[in-house]
C-alpha positions as CSV (number, residue, x, y, z in Angstrom):
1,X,111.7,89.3,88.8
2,X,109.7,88.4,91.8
3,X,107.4,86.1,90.3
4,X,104.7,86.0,93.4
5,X,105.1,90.0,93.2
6,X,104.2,90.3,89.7
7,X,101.0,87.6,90.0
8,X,99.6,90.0,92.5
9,X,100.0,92.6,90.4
10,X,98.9,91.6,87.3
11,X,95.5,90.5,89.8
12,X,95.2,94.1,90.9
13,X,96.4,94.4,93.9
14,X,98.0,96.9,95.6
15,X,101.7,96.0,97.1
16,X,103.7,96.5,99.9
17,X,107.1,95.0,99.8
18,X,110.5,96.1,100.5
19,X,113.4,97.6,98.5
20,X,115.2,94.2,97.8
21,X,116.6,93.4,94.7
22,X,114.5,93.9,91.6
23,X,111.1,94.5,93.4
24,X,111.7,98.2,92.9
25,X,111.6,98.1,89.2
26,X,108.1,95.9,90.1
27,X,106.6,97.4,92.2
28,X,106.0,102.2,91.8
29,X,106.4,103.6,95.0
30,X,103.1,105.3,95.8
31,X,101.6,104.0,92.3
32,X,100.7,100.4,92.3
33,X,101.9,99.7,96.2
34,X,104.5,100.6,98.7
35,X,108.2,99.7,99.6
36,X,109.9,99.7,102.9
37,X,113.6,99.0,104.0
38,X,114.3,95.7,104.9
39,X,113.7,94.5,108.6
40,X,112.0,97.9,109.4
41,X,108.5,96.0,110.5
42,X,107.5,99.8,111.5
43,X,107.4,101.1,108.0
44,X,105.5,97.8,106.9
45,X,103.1,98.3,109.4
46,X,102.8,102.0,109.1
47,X,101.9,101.1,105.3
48,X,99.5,98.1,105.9
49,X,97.4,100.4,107.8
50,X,97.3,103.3,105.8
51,X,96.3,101.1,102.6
52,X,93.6,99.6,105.5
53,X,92.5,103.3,105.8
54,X,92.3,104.6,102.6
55,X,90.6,101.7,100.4
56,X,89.3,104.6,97.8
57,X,93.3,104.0,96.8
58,X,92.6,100.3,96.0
59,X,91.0,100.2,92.1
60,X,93.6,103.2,90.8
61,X,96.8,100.8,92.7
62,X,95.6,98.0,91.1
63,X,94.9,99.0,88.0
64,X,98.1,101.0,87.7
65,X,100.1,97.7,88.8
66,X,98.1,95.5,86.2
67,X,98.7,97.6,83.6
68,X,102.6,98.4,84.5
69,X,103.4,94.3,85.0
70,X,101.6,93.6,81.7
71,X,103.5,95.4,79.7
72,X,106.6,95.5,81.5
73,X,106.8,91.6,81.9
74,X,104.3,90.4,79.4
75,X,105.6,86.6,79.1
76,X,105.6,85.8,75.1
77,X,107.8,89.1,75.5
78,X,110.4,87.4,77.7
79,X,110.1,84.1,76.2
80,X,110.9,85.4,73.1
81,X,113.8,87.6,74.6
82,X,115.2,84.3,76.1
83,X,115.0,82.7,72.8
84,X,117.0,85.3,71.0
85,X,119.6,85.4,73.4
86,X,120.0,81.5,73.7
87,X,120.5,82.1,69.3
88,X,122.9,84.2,70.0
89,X,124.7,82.6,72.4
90,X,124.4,79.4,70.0
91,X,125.9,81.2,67.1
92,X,128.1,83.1,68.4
């Protein structure tokens, strides 16, 4: 999890990013942001503008991507799925 990634989400902001690692599963392509290929500063800037353009997309982005990193990565949710698993591992 891409912990600066899921602050601005959970802020309601709108994304852009690339496809590296687990940002996919943070960021909905066309939902809550955008993702680009790695190194392809077209794409990046071709999706900065467009979000420049078109700030009627803004509120709906961000509301999306509040609402999908809340519940998705809600932290007493993970703490307590960390906790289980450090049991386990304890009495295994």
């Amino acid at each position: 999890m891409n912990t600066i990634i899921s602050q601005a989400l959970a802020t309601g902001l709108p994304v852009i990013s690339t496809r590296h690692s687990g940002i996919p599963d943070q960021v909905i392509e066309g939902k809550c942001g955008f993702l680009v290929e790695e190194g392809d500063f077209e794409a990046l800037a071709d999706k900065i503008i467009y979000l420049m353009d078109h700030p009627e997309l803004w509120p709906g982005m961000g509301r999306f991507g509040r609402e999908h990193i809340l519940k998705k990565y809600n932290q007493k949710d993970l703490i307590d799925k960390q906790i289980s698993l450090y049991e386990r591992v304890l009495n295994a």
